[in-house]
MARVORO-118402 format. One record per residue (C-alpha): x, y, z. Coordinates in steps of 0.2 Angstrom, whole numbers, plus 2048, in hexadecimal, padded with zeros to 3 digits. Layout:
# residues N
PT  c1  c2  c3
PT   X   Y   Z
...
# end
This chain:
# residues 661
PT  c1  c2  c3
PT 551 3CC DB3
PT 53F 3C5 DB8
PT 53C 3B3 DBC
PT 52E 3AC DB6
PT 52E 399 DBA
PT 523 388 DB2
PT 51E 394 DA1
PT 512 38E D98
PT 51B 38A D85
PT 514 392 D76
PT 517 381 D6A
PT 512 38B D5A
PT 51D 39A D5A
PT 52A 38F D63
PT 52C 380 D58
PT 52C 38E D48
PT 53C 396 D51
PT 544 384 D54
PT 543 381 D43
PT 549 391 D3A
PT 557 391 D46
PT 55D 37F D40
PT 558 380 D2F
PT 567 390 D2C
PT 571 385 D39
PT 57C 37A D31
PT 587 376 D3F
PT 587 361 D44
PT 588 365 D56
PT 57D 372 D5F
PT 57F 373 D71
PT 56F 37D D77
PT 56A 385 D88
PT 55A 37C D92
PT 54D 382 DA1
PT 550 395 D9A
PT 544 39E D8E
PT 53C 3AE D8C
PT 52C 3B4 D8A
PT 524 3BC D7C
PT 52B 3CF D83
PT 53A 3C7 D83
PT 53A 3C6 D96
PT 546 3B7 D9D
PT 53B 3A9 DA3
PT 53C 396 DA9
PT 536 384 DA4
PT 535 380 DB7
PT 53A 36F DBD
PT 542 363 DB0
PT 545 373 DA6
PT 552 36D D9C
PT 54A 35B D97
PT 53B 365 D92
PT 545 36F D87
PT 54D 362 D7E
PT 53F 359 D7C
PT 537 36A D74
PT 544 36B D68
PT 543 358 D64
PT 530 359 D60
PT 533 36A D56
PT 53E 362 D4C
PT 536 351 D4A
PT 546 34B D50
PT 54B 335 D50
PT 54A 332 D62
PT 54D 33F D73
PT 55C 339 D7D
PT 55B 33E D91
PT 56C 33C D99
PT 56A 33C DAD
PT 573 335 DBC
PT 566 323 DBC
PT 565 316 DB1
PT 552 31A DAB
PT 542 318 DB2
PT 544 30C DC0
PT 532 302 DC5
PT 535 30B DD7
PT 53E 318 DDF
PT 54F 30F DE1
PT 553 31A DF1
PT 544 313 DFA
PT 544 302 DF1
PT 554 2F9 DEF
PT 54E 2EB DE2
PT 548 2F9 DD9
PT 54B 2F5 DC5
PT 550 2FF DB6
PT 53F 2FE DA8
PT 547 2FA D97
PT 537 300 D8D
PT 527 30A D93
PT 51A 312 D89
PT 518 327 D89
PT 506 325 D93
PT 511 318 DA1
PT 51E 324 DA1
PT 513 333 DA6
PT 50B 32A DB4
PT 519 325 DBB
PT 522 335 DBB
PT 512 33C DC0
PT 513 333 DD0
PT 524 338 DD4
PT 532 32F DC9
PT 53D 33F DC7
PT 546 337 DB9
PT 53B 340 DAF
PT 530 350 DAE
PT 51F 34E DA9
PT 51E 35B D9A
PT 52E 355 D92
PT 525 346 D8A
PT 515 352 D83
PT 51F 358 D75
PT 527 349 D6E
PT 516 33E D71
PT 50E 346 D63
PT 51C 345 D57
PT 51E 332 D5F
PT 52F 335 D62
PT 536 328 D6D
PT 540 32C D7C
PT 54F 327 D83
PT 557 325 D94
PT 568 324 D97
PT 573 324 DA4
PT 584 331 DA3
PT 58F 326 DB0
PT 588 314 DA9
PT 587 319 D97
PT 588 304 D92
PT 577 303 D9D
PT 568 300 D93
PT 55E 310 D99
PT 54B 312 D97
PT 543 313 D85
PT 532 31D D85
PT 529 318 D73
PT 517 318 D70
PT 519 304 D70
PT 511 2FB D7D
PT 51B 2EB D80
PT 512 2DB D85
PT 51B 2D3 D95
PT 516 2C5 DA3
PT 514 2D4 DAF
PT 507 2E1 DAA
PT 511 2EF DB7
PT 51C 2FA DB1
PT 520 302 DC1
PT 519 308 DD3
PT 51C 31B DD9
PT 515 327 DE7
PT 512 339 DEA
PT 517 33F DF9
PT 512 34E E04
PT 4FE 34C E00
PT 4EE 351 E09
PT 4DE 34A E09
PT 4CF 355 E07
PT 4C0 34C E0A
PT 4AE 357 E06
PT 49F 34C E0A
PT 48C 34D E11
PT 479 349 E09
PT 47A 35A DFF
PT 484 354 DF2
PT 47C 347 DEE
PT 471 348 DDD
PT 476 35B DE0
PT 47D 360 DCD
PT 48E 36A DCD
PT 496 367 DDD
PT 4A3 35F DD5
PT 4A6 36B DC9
PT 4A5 37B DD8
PT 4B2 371 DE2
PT 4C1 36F DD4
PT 4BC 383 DCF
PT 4BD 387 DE1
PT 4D0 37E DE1
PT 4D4 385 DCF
PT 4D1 398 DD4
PT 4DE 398 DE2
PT 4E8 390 DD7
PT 4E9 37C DDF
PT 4ED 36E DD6
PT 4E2 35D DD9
PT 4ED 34E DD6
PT 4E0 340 DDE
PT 4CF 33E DDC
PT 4C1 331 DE2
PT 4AF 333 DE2
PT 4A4 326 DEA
PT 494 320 DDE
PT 489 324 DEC
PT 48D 33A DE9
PT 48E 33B DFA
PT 4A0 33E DFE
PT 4AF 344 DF2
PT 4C2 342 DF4
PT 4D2 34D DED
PT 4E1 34B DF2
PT 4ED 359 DF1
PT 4FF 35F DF8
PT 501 363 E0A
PT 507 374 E05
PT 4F7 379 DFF
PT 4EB 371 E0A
PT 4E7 382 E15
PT 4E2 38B E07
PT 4DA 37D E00
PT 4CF 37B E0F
PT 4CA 38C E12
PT 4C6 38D E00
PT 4B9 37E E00
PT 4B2 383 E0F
PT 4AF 395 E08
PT 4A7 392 DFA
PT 49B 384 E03
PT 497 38D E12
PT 488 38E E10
PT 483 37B E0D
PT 48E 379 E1B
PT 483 386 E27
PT 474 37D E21
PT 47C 369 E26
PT 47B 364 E15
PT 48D 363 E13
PT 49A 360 E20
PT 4A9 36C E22
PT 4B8 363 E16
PT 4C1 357 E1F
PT 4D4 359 E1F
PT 4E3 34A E20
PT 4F4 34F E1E
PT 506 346 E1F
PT 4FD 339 E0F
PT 505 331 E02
PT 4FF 32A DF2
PT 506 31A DE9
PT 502 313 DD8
PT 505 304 DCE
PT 507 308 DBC
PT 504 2FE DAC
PT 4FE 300 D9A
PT 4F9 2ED D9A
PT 4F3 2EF DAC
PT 4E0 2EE DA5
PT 4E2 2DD D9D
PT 4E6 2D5 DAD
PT 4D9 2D1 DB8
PT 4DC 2D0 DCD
PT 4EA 2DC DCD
PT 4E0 2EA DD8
PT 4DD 2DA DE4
PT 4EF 2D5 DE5
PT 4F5 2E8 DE7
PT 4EA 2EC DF7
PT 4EB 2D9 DFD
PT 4FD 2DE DFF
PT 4FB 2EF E09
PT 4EE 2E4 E13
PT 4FB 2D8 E1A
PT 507 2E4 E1E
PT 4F9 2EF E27
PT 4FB 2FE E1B
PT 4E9 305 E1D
PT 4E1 30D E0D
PT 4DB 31E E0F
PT 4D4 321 DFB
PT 4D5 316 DEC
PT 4D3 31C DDA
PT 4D5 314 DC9
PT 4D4 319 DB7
PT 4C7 314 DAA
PT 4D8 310 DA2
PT 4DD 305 DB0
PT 4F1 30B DAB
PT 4F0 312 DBF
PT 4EC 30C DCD
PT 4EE 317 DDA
PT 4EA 317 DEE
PT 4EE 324 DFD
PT 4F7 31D E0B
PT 500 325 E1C
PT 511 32C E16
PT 519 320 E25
PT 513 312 E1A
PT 51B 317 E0B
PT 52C 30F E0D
PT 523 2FC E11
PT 516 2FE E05
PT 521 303 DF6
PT 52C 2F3 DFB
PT 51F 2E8 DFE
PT 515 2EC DEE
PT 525 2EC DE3
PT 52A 2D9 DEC
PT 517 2D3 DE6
PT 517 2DA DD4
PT 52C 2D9 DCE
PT 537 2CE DDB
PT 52E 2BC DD5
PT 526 2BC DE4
PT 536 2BC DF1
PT 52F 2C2 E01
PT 53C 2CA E0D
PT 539 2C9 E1C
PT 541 2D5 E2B
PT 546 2CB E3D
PT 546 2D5 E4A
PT 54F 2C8 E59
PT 551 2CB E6C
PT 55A 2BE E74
PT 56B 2B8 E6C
PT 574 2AB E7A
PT 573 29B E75
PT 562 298 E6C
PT 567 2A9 E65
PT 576 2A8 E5D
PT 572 295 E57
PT 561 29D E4C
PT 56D 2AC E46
PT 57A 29E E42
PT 56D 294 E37
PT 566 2A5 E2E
PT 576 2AB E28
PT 579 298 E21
PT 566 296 E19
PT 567 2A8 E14
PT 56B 2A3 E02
PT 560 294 E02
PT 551 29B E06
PT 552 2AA DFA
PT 555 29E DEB
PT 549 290 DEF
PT 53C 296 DFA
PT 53D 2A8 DF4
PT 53E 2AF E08
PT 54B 2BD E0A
PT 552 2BF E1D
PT 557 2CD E25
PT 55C 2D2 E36
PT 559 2E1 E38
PT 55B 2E1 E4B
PT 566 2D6 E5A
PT 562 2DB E6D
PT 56B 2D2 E7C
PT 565 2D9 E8E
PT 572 2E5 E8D
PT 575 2E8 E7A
PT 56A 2EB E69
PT 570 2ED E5B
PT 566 2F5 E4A
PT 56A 2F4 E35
PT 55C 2F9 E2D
PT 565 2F3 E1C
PT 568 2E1 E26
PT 574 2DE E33
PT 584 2D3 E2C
PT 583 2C3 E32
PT 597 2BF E35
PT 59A 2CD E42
PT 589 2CF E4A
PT 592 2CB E5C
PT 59B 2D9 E5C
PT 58E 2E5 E55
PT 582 2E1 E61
PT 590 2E4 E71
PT 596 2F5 E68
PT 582 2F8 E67
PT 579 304 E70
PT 56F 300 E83
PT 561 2F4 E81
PT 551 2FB E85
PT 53F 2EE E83
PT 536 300 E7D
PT 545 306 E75
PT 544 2F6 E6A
PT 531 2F8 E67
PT 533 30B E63
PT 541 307 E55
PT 538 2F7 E4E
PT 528 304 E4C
PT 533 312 E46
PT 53A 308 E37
PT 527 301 E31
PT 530 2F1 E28
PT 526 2E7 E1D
PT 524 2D4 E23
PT 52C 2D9 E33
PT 52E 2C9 E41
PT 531 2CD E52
PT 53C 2BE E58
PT 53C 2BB E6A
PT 54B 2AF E70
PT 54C 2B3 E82
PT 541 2AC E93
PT 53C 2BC E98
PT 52A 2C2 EA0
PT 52C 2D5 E9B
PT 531 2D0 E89
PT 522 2C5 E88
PT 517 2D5 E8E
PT 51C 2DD E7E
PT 513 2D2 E71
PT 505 2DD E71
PT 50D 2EA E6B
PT 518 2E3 E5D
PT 505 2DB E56
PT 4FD 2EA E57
PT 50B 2F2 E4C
PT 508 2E3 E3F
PT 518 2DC E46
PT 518 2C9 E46
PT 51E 2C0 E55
PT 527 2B0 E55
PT 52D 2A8 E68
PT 534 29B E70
PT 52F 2A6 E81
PT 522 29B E88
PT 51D 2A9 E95
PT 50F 2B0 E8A
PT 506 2A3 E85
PT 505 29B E96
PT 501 2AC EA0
PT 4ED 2B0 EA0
PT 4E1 2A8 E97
PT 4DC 2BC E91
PT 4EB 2C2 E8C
PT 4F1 2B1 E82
PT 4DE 2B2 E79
PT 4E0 2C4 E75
PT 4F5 2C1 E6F
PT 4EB 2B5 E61
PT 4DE 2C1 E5F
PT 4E8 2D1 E5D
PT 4F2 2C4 E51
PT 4E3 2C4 E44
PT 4DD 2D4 E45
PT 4EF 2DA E41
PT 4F1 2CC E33
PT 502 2CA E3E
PT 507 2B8 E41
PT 50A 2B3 E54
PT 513 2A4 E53
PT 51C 298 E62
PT 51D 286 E5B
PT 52D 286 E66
PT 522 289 E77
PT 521 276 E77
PT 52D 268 E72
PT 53B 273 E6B
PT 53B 270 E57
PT 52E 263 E58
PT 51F 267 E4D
PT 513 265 E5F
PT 507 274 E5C
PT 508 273 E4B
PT 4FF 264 E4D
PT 4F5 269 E59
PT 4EE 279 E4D
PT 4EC 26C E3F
PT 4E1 25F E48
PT 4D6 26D E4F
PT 4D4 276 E3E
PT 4CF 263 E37
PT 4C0 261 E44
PT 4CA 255 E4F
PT 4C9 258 E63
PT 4D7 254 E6F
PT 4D2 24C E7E
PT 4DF 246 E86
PT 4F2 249 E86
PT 501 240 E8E
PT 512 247 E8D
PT 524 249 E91
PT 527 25A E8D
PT 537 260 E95
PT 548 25C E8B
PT 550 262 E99
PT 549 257 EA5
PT 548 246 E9B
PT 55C 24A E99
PT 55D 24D EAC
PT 554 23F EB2
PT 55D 232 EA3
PT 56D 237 EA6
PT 56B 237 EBB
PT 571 226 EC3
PT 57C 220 ECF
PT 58D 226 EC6
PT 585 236 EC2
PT 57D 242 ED2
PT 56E 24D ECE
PT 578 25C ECF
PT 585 257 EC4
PT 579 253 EB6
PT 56D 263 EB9
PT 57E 26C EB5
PT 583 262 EA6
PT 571 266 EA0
PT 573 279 EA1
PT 586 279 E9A
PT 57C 271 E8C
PT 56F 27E E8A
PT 55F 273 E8E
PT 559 27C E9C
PT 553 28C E9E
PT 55F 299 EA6
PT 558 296 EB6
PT 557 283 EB8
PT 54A 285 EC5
PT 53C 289 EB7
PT 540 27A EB1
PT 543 26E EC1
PT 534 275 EC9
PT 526 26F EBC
PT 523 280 EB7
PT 52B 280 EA6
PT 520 271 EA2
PT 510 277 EA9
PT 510 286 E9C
PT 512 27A E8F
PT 506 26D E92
PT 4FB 27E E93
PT 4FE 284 E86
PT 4FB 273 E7C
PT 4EA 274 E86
PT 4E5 285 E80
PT 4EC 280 E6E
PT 4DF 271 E70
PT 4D2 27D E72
PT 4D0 27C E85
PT 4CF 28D E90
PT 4DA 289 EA0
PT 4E8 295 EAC
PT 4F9 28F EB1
PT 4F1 28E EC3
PT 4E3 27E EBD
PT 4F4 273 EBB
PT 4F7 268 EC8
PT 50A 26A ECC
PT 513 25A ED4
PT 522 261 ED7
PT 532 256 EDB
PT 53D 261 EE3
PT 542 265 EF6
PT 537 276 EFD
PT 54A 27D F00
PT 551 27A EED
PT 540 284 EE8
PT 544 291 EF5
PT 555 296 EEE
PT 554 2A8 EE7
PT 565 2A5 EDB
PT 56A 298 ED0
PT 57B 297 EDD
PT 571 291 EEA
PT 565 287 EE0
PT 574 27C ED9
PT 57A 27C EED
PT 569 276 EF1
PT 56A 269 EE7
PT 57A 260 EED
PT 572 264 F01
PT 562 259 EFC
PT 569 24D EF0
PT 564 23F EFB
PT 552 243 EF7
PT 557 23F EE5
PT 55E 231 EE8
PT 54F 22A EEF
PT 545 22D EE0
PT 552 225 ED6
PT 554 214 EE2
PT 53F 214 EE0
PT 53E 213 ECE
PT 54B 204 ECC
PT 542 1FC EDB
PT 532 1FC ED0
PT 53C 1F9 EC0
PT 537 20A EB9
PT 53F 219 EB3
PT 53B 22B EB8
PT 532 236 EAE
PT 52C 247 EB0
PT 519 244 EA7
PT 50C 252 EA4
PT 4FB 24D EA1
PT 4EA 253 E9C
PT 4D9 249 E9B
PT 4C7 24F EA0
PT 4CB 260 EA4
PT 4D7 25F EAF
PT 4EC 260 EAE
PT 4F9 25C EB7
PT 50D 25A EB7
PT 51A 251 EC1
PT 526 243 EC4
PT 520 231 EBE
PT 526 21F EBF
PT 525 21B EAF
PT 526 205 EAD
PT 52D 1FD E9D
PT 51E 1FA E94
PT 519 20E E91
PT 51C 217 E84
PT 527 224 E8F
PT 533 216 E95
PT 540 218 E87
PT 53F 227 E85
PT 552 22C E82
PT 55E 23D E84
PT 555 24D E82
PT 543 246 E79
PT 534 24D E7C
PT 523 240 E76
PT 513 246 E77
PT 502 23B E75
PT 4F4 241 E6D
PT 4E4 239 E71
PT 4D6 241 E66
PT 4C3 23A E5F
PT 4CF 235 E51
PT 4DE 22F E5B
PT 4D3 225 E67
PT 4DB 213 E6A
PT 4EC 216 E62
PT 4F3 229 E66
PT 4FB 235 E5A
PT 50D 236 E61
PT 51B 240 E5E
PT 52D 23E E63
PT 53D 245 E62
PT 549 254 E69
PT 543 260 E74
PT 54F 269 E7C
PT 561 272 E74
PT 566 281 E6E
PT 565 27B E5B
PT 555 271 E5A
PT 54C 280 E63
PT 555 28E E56
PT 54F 282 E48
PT 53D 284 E51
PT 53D 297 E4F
PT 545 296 E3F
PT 536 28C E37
PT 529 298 E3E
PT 533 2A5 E35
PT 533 29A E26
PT 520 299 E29
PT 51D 2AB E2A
PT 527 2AC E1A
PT 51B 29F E12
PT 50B 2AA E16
# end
């Protein structure tokens, strides 16, 4: 028996033979073989792929038949591929010329040639599912139904190559066009994408990897001389491509939709490699790298049929006590925010020092602790590696640790187009370079860098900041108490209560850093006041900040938080002093950062009865603003600064933010 696949039908002598056969059949119920058919020597041949639709669809049209039932494993045409889409709908009605262009590009549902025959009888066509037979199915008609959303669907081709033949030869040169596709039709290659620019001088095919040798070699051939000559440059050849296209018959009555479509792929750094469109507009159709398939076929599908739900993939490091308080309010807002603001959160990823954990489906919320321990080894690059490998759109790196080496690894989250949200002031407060080029990298990338909880916890502080420097105001001086921590310590420190005891009580509480020092010694409030200085527009280092520090040599000197806490009970005397001072002057103490006329500095103040600072209670943080606007009067701001759940809040809302863009 010889084989002869995708034959070419002969419609006239087949359609005559389908009707003579039925018209001596009486019979109510033919069943009928599809895919297999013969040739005019009677030699066994095949239809090729989708064979037995095709068949069906050939005897519908020969018998100018009602309507062509398809019964397959799906339930229709979906507007994506549901495998790489998981929102992915069923279409209820689609025109013949949607249909084709969707299965064109890739929607396996249906074969191309299968709806040939039953278009010119305007048969409609019907899609149904064998294991959901109640589901609606797809109906394929010549009817063009008139809906808010003008796109029927969004598909890709896979496996493509990008021949690019360009140079000052072609241009205003008659026939180079029409000796390229001859070149490509004589060793038998099909062109599914093309793109000329008006200027003649470059033209663009796209074509599957599998024939992109031949392809080459062909072109070349047959232009080597242009080429010899420098009028022509030898074809230029990308491989591992993928084209996508959004597909609608009602597509050219909409105006701004090619805008929206690459407005999308732009945010989510998806880079463009060849765009063409239709004078029917129906198609809309740009190359892309085949890595970007997955987040540009969810994003574009979120933008044009999920009513503008954006879902956006966390990434966290860092899950102790700040940690698990942000999980805790994600997994309670989780509904909220998908029903009101639209915002659908995932974690995709958990990390501890020791553990990570990764779902790229979305890690469940009411377990997470035990997923994470059972996880495998944390790794900083391992991390990186696996967020870059998964190419999520809308993808947050959350950072809820204290760490330096964490902090080192912004750049490379950015870069990716990895938004970075932190509460790790280490970044921002390192060298002026690298926090510049950290905002920098942040535009370029289109990925957001946010760290409104770098200063006063959940307090909207560099918010404001941002907002009175975008509006032409200009900070010149700034008073604060910026360190929860310390406004607890020193409040709650008296003669009932050691130094000691309350530093303790302070980090039980979660109000100090792990290592108390970084916030005993000024430090912690030294990177903040800096970082509201650079927010104000000023360029200063960590190292232009006058540090007053209160504490003993010795308690700095300690190498371990053991002997830091033992240090502290050895010179508690000295903080005693401190403490009989300020009632001698009737005054409280306060640990103050300030900045006027270029200069900064932090450290422990008396603070008398009549200033602002005074009654400043528990964990608050207040921050004066004195600006060209705010001049006798300064914009203030007051409340909690320190605690695990105010903080979490804080990183929550610049996910909210990001969510917002």
């Amino acid at each position: 028996m010889i084989t002869l696949g995708k034959a070419a039908v002969n419609f006239e002598i087949t359609n005559q033979l389908i009707k003579d056969y039925f018209a001596t059949n009486q019979a109510q119920v033919v069943v009928m073989p599809g895919f297999i058919a013969s040739t005019l020597d009677g030699i066994n041949t095949t239809l090729g792929r989708g064979g037995s639709d095709y068949t069906a669809a050939i005897i519908a049209g020969a018998l100018d038949a009602k309507d062509l039932e398809i019964w397959t494993d799906v339930n229709g045409m979906f507007t994506a591929n549901p495998k790489i889409v998981k929102q992915a709908q069923p279409i209820a009605t689609i025109s013949y010329q949607e249909a084709m262009e969707l299965s064109h590009f890739g929607a396996k549902v249906l074969y191309p040639p299968t709806i040939q025959p039953v278009l010119r009888k305007n048969i409609p066509i019907l899609i149904k599912n064998t294991f959901e037979p109640e589901a609606e199915g797809t109906y394929i008609s010549n009817e063009i139904t008139s809906q808010s959303n003008p796109v029927k669907g969004i598909s890709h081709i896979d496996n493509i190559t990008l021949i690019t033949l360009e140079g000052p030869g072609m241009i205003g040169v008659a026939g180079s066009s029409k000796r390229l596709f001859e070149v490509l039709s004589h060793v038998n290659i099909n062109v599914i994408f093309i793109t000329q620019a008006s200027s003649e001088h470059s033209i663009c095919i796209g074509i599957l990897n599998s024939d992109a040798a031949n392809a080459e070699q062909a072109i070349n051939k047959a232009f080597e001389i242009e080429i010899l000559q420098n009028k022509i440059e030898p074809c230029i050849v990308e491989q591992n491509l993928c084209i996508i296209a959004l597909v609608g018959e009602n597509m050219k009555n909409h105006q701004g939709l090619s805008g929206r479509m690459f407005s999308t792929l732009g945010k989510n750094n998806v880079n463009i490699r060849a765009i063409a469109q239709g004078a029917s507009e129906r198609n809309i159709s740009a190359v892309i790298n085949e890595r970007d398939v997955k987040k540009a076929l969810n994003t574009l599908h979120e933008t044009f049929f999920e009513e503008n739900t954006k879902q956006l993939n966390l990434f966290v490091m860092g899950v102790g006590n700040v940690g698990e308080k942000f999980i805790e309010q994600i997994h309670q807002q989780k509904k909220y925010l998908k029903e009101n603001l639209k915002i659908n959160l995932r974690v995709i990823a958990l990390s501890n020092s020791r553990k990570m954990h990764f779902d790229e489906e979305g890690i469940s919320l009411k377990d997470w602790q035990s997923l994470v321990e059972n996880g495998e080894a944390a790794s900083k690059e391992g991390f990186i590696s696996k967020v870059a490998a998964l190419n999520l759109r809308n993808s947050i790196f959350v950072d809820i640790t204290a760490n330096e080496e964490v902090s080192k690894t912004y750049e490379q989250y950015l870069k990716q187009n990895v938004a970075v949200v932190t509460c790790n002031k280490i970044a921002c407060s390192s060298a002026y370079a690298n926090y510049k080029n950290l905002k920098n990298l942040s535009r370029q990338f289109k990925a957001p860098f946010l760290f409104e909880t770098n200063v006063g916890a959940g307090l909207p502080i560099i918010d404001t900041v941002k907002n009175l420097i975008a509006s032409g105001d200009k900070v010149n001086k700034i008073q604060a108490v910026l360190s929860g921590s310390l406004n607890f310590i020193f409040n709650n420190f008296d003669e009932n209560n050691s130094f000691h005891d309350v530093v303790k009580e302070a980090g039980v509480q979660g109000f100090t850093e792990p290592d108390p020092k970084i916030d005993l010694s000024g430090v912690d409030v030294a990177r903040k006041i800096l970082i509201l200085i650079r927010e104000s527009g000023y360029q200063m280092e960590i190292e232009d900040i006058a540090n007053q520090s209160f504490l003993p040599a010795a308690c700095m000197e300690t190498k371990n938080n053991e002997d830091f806490f033992k240090s502290l009970l050895t010179h508690a005397s000295h903080f005693e002093t401190l403490l009989a001072e300020a009632k001698q002057k009737d005054s409280r103490l306060k640990f103050v950062a300030q900045f006027e006329n270029g200069k900064a500095s932090v450290g422990l103040q008396f603070i008398p009865k009549d200033h602002p600072f005074y009654n400043l209670e528990g964990k608050d943080n207040i921050v004066l603003f004195y600006t060209d606007r705010y001049v006798d009067q300064p914009l203030l701001i007051k409340g909690a600064g320190a605690g695990a759940a105010v903080t979490a809040s804080g990183i929550f809302a610049d996910v909210i933010r990001i969510g917002n863009i």
